[in-house]
C-alpha positions in Angstrom: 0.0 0.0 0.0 1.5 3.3 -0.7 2.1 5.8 2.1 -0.3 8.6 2.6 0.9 12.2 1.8 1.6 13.6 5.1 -0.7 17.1 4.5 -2.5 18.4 7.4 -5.4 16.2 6.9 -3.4 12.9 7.2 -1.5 14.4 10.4 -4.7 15.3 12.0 -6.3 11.9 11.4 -3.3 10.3 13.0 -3.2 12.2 16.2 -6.9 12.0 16.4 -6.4 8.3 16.3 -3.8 8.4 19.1 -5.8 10.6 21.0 -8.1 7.9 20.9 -5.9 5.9 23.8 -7.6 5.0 27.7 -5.8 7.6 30.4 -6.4 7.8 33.7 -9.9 9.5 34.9 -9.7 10.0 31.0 -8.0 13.6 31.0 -6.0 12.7 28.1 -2.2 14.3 29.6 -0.6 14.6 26.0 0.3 16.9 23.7 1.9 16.3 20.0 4.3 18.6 17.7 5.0 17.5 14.0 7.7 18.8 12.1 6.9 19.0 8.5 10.6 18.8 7.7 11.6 15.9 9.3 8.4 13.9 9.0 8.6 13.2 12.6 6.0 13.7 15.7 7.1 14.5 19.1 4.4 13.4 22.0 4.5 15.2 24.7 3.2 15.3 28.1 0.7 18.0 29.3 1.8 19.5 33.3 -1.7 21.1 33.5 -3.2 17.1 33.5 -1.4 15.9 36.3 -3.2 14.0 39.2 -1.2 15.6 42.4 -3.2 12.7 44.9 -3.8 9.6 42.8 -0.3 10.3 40.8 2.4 12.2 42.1 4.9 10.5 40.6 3.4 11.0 37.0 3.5 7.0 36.4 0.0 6.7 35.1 0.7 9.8 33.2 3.8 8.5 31.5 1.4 4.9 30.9 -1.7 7.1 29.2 0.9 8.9 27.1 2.2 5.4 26.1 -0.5 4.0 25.1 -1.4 7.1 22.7 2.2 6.9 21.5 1.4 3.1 20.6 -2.1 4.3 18.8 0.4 6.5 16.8 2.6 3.7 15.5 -1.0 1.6 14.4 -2.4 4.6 13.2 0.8 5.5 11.0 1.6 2.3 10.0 -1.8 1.9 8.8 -1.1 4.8 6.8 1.3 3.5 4.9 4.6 4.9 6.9 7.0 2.8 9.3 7.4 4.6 12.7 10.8 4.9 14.0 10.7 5.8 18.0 12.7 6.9 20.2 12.0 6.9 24.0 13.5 10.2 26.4 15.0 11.0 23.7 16.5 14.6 25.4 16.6 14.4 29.3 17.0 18.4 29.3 13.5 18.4 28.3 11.1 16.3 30.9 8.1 16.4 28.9 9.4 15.0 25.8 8.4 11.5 26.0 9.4 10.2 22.8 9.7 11.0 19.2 8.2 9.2 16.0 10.1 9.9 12.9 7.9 8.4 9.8 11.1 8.2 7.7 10.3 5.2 5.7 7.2 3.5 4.2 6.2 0.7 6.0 7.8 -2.9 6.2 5.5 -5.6 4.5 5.9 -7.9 7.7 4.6 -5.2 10.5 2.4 -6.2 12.4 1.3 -3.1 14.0 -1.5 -2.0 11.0 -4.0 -5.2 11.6 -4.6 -3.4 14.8 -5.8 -0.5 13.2 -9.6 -1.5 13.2 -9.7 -1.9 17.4 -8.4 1.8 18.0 -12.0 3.2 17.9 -13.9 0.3 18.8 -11.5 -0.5 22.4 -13.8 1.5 24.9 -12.7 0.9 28.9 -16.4 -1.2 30.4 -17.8 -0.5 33.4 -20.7 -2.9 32.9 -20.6 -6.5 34.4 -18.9 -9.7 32.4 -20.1 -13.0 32.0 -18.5 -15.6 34.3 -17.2 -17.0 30.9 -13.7 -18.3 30.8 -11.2 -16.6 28.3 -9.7 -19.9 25.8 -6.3 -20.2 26.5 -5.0 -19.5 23.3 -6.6 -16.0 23.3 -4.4 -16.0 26.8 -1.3 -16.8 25.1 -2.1 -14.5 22.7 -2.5 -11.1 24.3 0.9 -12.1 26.9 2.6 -12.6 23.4 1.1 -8.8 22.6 2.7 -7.3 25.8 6.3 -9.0 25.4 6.6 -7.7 22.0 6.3 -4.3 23.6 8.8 -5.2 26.0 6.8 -5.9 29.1 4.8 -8.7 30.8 1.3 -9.6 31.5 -0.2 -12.5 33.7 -3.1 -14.3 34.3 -2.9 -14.8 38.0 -3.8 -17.6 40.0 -7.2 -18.4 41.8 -5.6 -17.3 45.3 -3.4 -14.3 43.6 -6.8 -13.0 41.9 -8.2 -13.1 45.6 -5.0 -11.4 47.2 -5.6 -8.6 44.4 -9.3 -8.0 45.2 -8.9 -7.8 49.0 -5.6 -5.0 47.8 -8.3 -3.3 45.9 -11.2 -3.5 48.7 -7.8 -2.5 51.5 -7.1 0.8 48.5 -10.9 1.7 49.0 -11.4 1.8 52.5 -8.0 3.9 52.5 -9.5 6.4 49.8 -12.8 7.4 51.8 -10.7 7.6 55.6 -8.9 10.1 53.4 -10.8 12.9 51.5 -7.9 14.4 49.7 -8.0 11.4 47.7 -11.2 12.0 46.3 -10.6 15.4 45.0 -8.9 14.2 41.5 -12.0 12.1 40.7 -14.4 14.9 41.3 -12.0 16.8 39.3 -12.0 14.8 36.2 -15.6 13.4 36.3 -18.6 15.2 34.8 -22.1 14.4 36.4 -25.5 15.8 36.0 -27.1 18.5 33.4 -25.8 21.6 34.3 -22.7 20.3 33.2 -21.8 21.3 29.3 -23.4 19.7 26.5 -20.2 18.6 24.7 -17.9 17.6 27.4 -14.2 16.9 26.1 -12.0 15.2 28.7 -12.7 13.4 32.0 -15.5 10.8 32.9 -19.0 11.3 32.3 -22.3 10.0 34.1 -23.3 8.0 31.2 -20.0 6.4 31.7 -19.7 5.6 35.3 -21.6 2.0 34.6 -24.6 0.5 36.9 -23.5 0.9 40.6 -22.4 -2.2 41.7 -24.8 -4.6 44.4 -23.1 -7.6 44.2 -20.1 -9.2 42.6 -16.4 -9.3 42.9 -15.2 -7.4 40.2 -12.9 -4.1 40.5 -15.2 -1.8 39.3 -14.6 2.3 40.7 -17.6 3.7 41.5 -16.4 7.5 40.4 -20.0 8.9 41.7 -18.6 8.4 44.9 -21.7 9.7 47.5 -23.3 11.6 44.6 -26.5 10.9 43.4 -26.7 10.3 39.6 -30.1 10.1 38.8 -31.7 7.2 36.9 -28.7 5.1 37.5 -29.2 1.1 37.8 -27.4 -1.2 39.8 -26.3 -4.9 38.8 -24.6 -7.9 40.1 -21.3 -7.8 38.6 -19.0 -11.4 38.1 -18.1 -13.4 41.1 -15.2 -14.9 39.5 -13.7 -11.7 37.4 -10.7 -12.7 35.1 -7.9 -10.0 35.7 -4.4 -10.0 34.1 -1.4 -8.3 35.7 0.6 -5.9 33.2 4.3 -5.4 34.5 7.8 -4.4 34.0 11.4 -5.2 34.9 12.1 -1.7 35.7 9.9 1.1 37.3 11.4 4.5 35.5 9.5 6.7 32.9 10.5 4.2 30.3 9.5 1.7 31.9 6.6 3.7 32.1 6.1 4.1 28.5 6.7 0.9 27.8 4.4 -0.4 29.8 1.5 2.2 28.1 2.7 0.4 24.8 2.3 -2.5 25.9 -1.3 -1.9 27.8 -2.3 -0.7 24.5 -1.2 -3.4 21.9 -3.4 -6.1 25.3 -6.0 -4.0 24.5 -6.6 -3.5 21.5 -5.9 -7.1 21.0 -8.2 -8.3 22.8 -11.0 -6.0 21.2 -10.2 -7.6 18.1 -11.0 -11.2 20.0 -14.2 -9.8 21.5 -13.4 -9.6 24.8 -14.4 -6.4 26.7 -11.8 -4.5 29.1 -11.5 -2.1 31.8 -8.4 -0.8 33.7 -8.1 -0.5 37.2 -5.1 1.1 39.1 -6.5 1.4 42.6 -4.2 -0.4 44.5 -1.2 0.3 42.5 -1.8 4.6 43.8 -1.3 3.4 47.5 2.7 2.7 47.4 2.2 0.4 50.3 0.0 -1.4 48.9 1.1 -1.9 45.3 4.0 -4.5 46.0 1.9 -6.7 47.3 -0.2 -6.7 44.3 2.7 -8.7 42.8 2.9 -12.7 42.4 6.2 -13.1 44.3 6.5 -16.5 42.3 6.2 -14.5 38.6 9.5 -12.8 36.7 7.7 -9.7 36.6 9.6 -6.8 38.7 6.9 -4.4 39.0 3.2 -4.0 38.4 1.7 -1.4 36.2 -1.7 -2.2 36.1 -4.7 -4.3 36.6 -6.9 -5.5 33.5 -10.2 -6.8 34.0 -11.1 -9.2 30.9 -14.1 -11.0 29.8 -17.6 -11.5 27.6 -19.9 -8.5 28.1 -21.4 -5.0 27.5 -18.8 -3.1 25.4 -18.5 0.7 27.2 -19.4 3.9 25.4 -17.9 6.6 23.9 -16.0 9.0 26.2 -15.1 12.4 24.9 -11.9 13.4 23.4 -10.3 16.8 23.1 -10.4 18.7 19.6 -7.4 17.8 17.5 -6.3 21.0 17.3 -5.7 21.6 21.5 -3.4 19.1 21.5 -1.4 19.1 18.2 0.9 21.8 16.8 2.1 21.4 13.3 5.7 23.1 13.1 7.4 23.6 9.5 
């Protein structure tokens, strides 16, 4: 296939396809800068967009910025070009996260462009699974999808599933003795009709899902104590299959290759019809998030927690115009 002119129109689509990537609370921390000269894409991070409670080290910031970085590289190759990245590439300049120089039209062998299809269907769920098991092929395949990205992802075991949940319930019960904690999520989410029509970042009411009355699953209720009116509840899985995402390391890179990584799982498994949601509860309480771990696994530390299975695919959450977020330079 031959490569797409890179015109405005072309650049737009492809940062409105990366844009398209899961963040945390959805408020979409990146930025992008193409150079017309050099046919090359800086992403960026966005210091406004930081979480100071839930993330003050900027890890899940790094990860959401990864996994748009990673919707870059489908989107581009899908267009025709090969993306050449570069990680940190200038440590004078923190909030360059990585370049993406589109130097070359694509290799015939990537395997990056297939994927294209899942970026706008993959939508995080907040609606109950089936108690359905995932085939073990479909297993192997999306632990496959997170080494080629240079991390690791697990299925834990029965009892480690059970450790995680009772690390999630523990995260919970340490959120509400602790008010501060709260004040990102009311932050980023959006409830109720005096909010504006045409929302373009955070979580909205209509995404939130039924509030949970029974179940197991690790499903965050972002309306907290708030009322959300007409909202149902439902009995969510008793057995819910997770997957553990990890990394050797634990620096921005790591970081960022982890987002990779969480992408290429995800969109993955949209492809296989499986429905996903993210949860990083446990992992914001530092105390907490070793022991989320499987001391018996190779992986050195965990980035998040996937929740997979059969189920309602999740809605549409806004996205922020094209043009607040991408500068094209000459």
């Amino acid at each position: 296939m031959p490569a797409q002119p890179l015109d405005t129109k072309t650049v737009t689509a492809l940062v409105s396809d990366a844009a398209a990537a899961p963040s945390m609370h959805n408020a979409q921390p990146w930025k992008f800068r193409f150079f017309r000269a050099d046919r090359a894409f800086q992403v960026r991070s966005d210091p406004e967009r930081t979480m100071p409670h839930a993330d003050p080290t900027h890890r899940a910031l790094h990860i959401g910025c990864g996994a748009a970085l990673f919707n870059l590289r489908v989107a581009a190759a899908h267009a025709g070009w090969e993306p050449a990245t570069q990680l940190l590439p200038d440590p004078a300049d923190p909030e360059l996260l990585a370049t993406v120089e589109l130097a070359e039209p694509v290799r015939p062998e990537t395997d990056l462009a297939p994927l294209y299809p899942a970026i706008r269907r993959r939508h995080t769920s907040r609606h109950p699974f089936s108690d359905e098991d995932i085939p073990q092929a479909v297993q192997d395949a999306l632990c496959g999808a997170a080494l080629r990205e240079g991390a690791r992802l697990l299925f834990p075991t029965e009892w480690h599933v059970e450790s995680v949940l009772d690390l999630v319930q523990d995260a919970e019960g340490r959120d509400s003795l602790d008010p501060s904690r709260f004040q990102d999520v009311v932050r980023w989410t959006r409830i109720g009709a005096d909010i504006t029509a045409t929302p373009t970042d955070g979580i909205p009411d209509y995404a939130f899902g039924p509030r949970k009355r029974g179940g197991k699953a690790p499903v965050r209720d972002f309306a907290g104590r708030r009322p959300i009116p007409g909202r149902d509840a439902a009995t969510f899985e008793s057995k819910p299959h997770l997957a553990l995402l990890g990394t050797t390391g634990d620096r921005p890179a790591d970081w960022l290759t982890a987002g990779q990584a969480l992408e290429r799982v995800l969109l993955e498994a949209t492809l296989d019809g499986l429905a996903t949601s993210l949860t990083s509860h446990a992992l914001e309480w530092p105390e907490l998030r070793w022991a989320v771990r499987d001391p018996q696994s190779a992986m050195g530390f965990v980035q998040m927690v996937l929740r997979l299975g059969y189920g309602e695919q999740g809605p549409v959450t806004p996205r922020r115009p094209v043009e607040d977020v991408l500068d094209i330079e000459p």
